[in-house]
C-alpha positions in Angstrom: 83.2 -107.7 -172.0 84.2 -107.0 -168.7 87.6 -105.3 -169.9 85.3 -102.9 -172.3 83.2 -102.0 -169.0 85.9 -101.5 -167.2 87.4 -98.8 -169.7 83.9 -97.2 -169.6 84.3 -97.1 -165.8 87.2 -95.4 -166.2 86.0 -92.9 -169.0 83.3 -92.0 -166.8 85.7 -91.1 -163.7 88.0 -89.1 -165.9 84.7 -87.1 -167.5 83.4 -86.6 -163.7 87.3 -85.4 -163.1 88.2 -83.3 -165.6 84.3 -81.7 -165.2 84.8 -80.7 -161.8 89.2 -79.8 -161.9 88.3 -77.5 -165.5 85.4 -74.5 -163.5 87.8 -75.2 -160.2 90.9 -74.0 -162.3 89.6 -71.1 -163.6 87.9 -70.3 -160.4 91.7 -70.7 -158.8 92.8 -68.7 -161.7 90.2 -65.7 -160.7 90.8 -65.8 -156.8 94.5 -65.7 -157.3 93.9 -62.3 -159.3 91.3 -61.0 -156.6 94.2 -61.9 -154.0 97.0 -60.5 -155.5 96.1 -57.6 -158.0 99.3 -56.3 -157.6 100.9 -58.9 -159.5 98.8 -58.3 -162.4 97.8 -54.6 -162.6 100.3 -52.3 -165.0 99.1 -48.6 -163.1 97.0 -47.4 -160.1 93.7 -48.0 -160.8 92.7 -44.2 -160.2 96.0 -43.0 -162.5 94.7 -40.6 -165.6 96.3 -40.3 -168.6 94.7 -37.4 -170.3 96.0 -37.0 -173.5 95.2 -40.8 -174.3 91.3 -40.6 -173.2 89.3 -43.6 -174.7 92.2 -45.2 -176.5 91.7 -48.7 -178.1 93.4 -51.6 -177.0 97.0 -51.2 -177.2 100.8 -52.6 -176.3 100.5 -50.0 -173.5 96.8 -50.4 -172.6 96.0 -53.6 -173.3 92.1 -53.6 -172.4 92.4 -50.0 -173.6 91.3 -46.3 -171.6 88.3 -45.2 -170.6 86.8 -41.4 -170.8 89.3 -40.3 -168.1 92.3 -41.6 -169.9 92.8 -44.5 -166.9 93.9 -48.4 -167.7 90.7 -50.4 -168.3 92.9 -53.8 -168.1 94.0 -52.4 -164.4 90.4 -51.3 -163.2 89.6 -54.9 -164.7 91.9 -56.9 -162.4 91.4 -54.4 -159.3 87.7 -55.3 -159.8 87.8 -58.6 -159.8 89.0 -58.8 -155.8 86.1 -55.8 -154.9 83.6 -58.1 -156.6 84.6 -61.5 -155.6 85.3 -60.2 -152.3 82.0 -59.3 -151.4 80.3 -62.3 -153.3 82.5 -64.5 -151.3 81.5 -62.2 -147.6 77.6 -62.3 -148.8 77.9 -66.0 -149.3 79.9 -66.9 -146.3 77.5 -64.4 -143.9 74.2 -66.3 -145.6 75.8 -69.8 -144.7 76.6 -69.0 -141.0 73.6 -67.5 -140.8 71.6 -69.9 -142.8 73.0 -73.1 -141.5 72.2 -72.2 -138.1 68.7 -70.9 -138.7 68.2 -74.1 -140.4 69.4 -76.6 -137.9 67.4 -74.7 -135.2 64.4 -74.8 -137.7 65.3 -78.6 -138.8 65.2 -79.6 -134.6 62.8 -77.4 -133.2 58.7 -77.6 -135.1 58.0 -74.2 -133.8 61.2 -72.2 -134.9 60.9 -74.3 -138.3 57.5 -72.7 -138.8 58.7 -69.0 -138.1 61.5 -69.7 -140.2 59.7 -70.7 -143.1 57.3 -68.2 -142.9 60.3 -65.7 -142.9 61.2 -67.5 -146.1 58.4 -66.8 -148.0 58.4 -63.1 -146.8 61.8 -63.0 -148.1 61.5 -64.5 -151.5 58.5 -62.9 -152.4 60.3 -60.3 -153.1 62.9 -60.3 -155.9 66.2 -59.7 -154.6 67.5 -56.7 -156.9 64.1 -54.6 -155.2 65.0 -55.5 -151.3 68.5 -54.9 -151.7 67.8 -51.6 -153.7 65.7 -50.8 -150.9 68.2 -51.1 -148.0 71.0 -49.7 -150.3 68.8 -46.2 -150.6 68.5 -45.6 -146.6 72.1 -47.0 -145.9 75.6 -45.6 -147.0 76.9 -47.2 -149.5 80.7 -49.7 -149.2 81.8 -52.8 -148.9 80.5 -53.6 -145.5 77.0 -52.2 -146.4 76.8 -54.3 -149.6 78.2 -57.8 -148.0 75.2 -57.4 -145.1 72.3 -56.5 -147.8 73.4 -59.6 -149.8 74.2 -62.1 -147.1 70.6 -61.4 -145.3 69.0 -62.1 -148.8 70.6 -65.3 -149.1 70.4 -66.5 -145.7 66.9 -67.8 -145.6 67.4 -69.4 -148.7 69.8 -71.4 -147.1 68.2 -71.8 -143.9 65.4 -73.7 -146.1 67.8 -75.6 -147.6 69.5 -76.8 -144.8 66.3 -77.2 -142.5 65.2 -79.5 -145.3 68.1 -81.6 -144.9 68.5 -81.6 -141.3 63.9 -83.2 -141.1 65.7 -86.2 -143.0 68.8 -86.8 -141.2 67.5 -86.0 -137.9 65.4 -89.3 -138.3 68.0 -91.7 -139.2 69.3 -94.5 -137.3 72.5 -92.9 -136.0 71.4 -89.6 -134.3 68.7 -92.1 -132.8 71.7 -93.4 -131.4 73.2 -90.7 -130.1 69.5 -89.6 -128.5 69.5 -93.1 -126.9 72.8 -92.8 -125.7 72.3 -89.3 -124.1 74.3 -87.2 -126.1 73.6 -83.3 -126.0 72.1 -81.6 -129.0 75.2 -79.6 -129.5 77.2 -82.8 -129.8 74.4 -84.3 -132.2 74.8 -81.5 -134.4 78.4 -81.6 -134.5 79.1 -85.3 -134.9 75.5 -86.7 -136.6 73.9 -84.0 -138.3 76.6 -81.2 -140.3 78.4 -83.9 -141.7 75.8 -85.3 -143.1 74.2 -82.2 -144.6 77.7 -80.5 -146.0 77.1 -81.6 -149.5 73.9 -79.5 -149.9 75.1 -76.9 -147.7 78.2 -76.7 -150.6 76.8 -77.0 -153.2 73.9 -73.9 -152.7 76.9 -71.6 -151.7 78.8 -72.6 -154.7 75.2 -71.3 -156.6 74.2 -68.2 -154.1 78.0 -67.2 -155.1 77.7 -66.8 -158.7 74.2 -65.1 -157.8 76.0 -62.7 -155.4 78.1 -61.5 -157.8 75.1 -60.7 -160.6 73.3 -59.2 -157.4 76.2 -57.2 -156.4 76.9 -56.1 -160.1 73.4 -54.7 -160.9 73.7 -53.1 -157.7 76.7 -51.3 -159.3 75.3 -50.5 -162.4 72.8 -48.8 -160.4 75.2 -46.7 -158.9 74.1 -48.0 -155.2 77.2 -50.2 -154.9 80.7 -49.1 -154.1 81.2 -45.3 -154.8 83.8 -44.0 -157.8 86.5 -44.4 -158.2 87.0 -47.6 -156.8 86.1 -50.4 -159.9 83.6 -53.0 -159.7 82.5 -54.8 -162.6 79.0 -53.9 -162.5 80.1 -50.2 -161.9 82.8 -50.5 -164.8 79.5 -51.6 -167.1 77.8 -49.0 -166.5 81.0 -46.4 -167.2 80.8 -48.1 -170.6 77.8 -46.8 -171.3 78.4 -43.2 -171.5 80.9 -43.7 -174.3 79.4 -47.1 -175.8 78.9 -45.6 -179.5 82.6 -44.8 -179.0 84.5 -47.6 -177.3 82.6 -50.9 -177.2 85.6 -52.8 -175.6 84.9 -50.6 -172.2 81.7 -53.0 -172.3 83.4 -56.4 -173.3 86.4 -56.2 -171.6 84.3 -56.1 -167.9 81.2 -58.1 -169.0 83.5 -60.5 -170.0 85.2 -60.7 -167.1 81.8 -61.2 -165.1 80.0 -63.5 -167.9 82.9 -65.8 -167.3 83.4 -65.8 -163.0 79.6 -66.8 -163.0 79.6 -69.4 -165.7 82.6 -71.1 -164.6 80.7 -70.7 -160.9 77.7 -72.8 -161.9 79.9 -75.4 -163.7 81.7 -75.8 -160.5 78.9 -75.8 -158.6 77.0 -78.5 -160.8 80.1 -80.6 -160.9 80.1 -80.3 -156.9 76.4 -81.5 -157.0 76.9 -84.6 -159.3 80.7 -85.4 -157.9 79.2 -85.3 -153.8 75.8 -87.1 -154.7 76.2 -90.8 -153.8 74.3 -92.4 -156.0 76.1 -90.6 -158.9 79.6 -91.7 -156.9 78.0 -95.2 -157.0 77.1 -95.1 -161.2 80.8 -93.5 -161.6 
């Protein structure tokens, strides 16, 4: 009996394992191509070859050619750093950003209730309409996008984390350190950040995969990075032009996005299951 629980033990840890390892492979897999797109690419991604204009996928062209005659399978790959990039900026700005608004909220009633009320302010809003807003009165690139995301998502985190920080900030050891005299900046390094890093991961792992959705609609609006540098959600809405022609010009990039955010969720519910405790205990 005990050797049959045992095995079960084990089962389980593999499962939890191989749940986590298989989204954070393919994950590695995508932010090796967003690093290095030069390993990968076949042409420039602005290179026209005009006598072989919306060609199907081929030996040469392997995700085929768009209306301009250019490599979708190169525009594909250069994407996928221009759109991972500024997912991964946006993500990092709203945790910085986010952590500390919480912490402050978290220790301090009074900036907790004008942070929270600058929560709701925010999130009453969907995020496609603010971020369409800004995009329309600022000049569109990288920089532009990655602020307009990040300052969506960093009051969600700040909530998140200040929700975290009202229960640690009560528990026996940070009383400790109080009692002991210990500065608030050395509280909030030693007692209260480690204790709050699971949530704080496993939000960014979800605002990233949100990012990127937010980032591509922005490009299929056209208020995301001008032509003729490829996004995703710009190459979507080149497909569309020639879609009764050419369907792959749609599947090849969707694709390429559908699968990024998927993955991104697995990984980030794996995170949330593999850093809870009381799953680590049942595992």
């Amino acid at each position: 009996m005990g050797e049959e629980r045992g095995q079960s033990l084990r089962r389980r840890k593999i499962g939890r394992y191989l749940k986590l390892l298989v989204p954070a492979g393919v994950i590695a897999g995508f932010l090796v191509v967003a690093l290095f797109p030069h390993w990968f690419a076949r042409y420039s991604y602005s290179q026209m070859h005009p006598d072989r204009r919306l060609e199907a996928p081929s030996a040469d062209f392997w995700f085929g050619t768009d209306a301009f005659g250019r490599d979708t399978y190169t525009r594909v790959i250069v994407g996928t750093r221009i759109s991972n990039g500024i997912a991964a900026g946006a993500v990092a700005l709203a945790v910085i950003g986010g952590v500390w608004l919480g912490i402050a909220g978290g220790l301090s009633p009074t900036v907790g209730f004008f942070l929270m009320r600058l929560v709701d302010v925010v999130i009453c809003f969907p995020p496609i309409i603010v971020a369409i807003f800004f995009m329309a009165m600022a000049s569109p690139g990288v920089v532009t996008l990655t602020l307009v995301i990040g300052f969506l998502y960093a009051p969600r985190m700040a909530r998140i984390v200040q929700g975290a920080v009202l229960e640690v900030a009560q528990a026996a050891h940070v009383e400790a350190q109080r009692a002991l005299g210990a500065g608030i900046l050395r509280i909030v390094r030693t007692g209260i950040l480690p204790q709050i890093l699971a949530p704080i991961v496993v939000q960014a792992t979800i605002m990233l995969a949100t990012a990127m959705l937010l980032e591509a609609g922005l490009s299929f609006l056209g208020l995301g990075i001008p032509p003729p540098t490829p996004t995703w959600g710009q190459l979507v809405s080149d497909a569309r032009r020639t879609l009764h022609l050419s369907l792959y010009l749609l599947f090849f990039p969707g694709l390429a996005l559908s699968a990024n955010v998927i993955f991104i969720n697995l990984l980030g519910d794996s995170l949330r299951d593999f850093l809870d405790p009381k799953m680590r205990r049942s595992g």
